[in-house]
C-alpha positions as a Markdown table, in Angstrom:
| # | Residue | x | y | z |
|---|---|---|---|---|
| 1 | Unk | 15.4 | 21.8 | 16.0 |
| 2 | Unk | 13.1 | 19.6 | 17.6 |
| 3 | Unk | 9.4 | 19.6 | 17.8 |
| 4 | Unk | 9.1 | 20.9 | 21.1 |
| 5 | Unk | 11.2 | 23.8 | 20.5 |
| 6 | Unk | 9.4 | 24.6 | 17.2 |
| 7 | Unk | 6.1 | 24.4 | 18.6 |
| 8 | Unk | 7.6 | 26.8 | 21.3 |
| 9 | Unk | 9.6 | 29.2 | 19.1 |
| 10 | Unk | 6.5 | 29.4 | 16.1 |
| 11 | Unk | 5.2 | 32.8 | 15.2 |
| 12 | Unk | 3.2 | 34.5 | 12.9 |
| 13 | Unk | 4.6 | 36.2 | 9.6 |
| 14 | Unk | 2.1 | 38.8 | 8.5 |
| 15 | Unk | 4.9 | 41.0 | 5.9 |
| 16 | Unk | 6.5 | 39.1 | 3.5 |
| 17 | Unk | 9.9 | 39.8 | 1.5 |
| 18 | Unk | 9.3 | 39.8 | -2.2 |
| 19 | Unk | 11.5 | 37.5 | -3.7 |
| 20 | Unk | 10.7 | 34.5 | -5.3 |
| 21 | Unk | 10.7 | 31.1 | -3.7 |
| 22 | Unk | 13.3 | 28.5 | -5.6 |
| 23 | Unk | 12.0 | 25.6 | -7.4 |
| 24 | Unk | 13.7 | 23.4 | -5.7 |
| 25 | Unk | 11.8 | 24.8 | -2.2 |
| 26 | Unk | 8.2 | 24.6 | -3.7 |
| 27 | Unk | 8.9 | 20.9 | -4.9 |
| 28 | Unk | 10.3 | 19.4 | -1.2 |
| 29 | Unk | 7.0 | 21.4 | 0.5 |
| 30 | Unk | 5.1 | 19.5 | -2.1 |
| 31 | Unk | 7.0 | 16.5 | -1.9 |
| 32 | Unk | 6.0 | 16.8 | 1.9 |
| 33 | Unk | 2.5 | 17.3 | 1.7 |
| 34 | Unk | 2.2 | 14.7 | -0.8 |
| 35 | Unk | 3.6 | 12.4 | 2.5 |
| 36 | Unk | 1.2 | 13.6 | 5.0 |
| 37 | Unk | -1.5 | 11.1 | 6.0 |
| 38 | Unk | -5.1 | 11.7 | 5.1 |
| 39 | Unk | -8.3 | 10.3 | 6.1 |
| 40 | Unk | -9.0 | 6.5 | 4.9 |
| 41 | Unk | -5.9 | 7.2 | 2.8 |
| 42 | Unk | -8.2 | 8.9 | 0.0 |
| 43 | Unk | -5.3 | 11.6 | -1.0 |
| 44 | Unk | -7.6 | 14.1 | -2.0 |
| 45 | Unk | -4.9 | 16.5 | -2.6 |
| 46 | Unk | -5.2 | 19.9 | -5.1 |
| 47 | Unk | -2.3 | 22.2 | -5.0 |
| 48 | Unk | -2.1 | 25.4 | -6.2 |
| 49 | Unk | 1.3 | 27.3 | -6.9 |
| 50 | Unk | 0.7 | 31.2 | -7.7 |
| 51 | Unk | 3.7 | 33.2 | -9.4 |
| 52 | Unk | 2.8 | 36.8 | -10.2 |
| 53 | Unk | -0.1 | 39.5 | -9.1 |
| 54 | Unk | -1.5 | 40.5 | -5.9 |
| 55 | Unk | -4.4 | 38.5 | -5.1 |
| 56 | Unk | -7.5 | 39.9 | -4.6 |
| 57 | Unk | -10.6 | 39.4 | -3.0 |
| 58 | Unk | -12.3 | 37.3 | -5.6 |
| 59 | Unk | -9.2 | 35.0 | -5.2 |
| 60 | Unk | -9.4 | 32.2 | -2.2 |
């Protein structure tokens, strides 16, 4: 798919399924983040993987 077309064919997900998201998955989002340019190249990157429990409003 190309860009166009996913800008064009995006959506909002608002239920999710609950299943678990493979290792493998999380690490090639990460990976990708990682990659993504940031301002004057200061990486101030914090990620945060959750497994388990609802989240509640104390959470952000």
């Amino acid at each position: 798919m190309d860009l166009t077309n996913a800008i064009k064919q995006r959506r909002s997900i608002r239920r999710y399924n609950n299943t678990a998201v493979e290792d493998d998955k999380i690490i090639e989002i990460l990976n990708a983040a990682r990659l993504a340019p940031s301002a004057k190249n200061r990486q101030p990157w914090k990620f945060h993987i959750s497994r388990g429990g609802e989240k509640t409003k104390s959470q952000r």
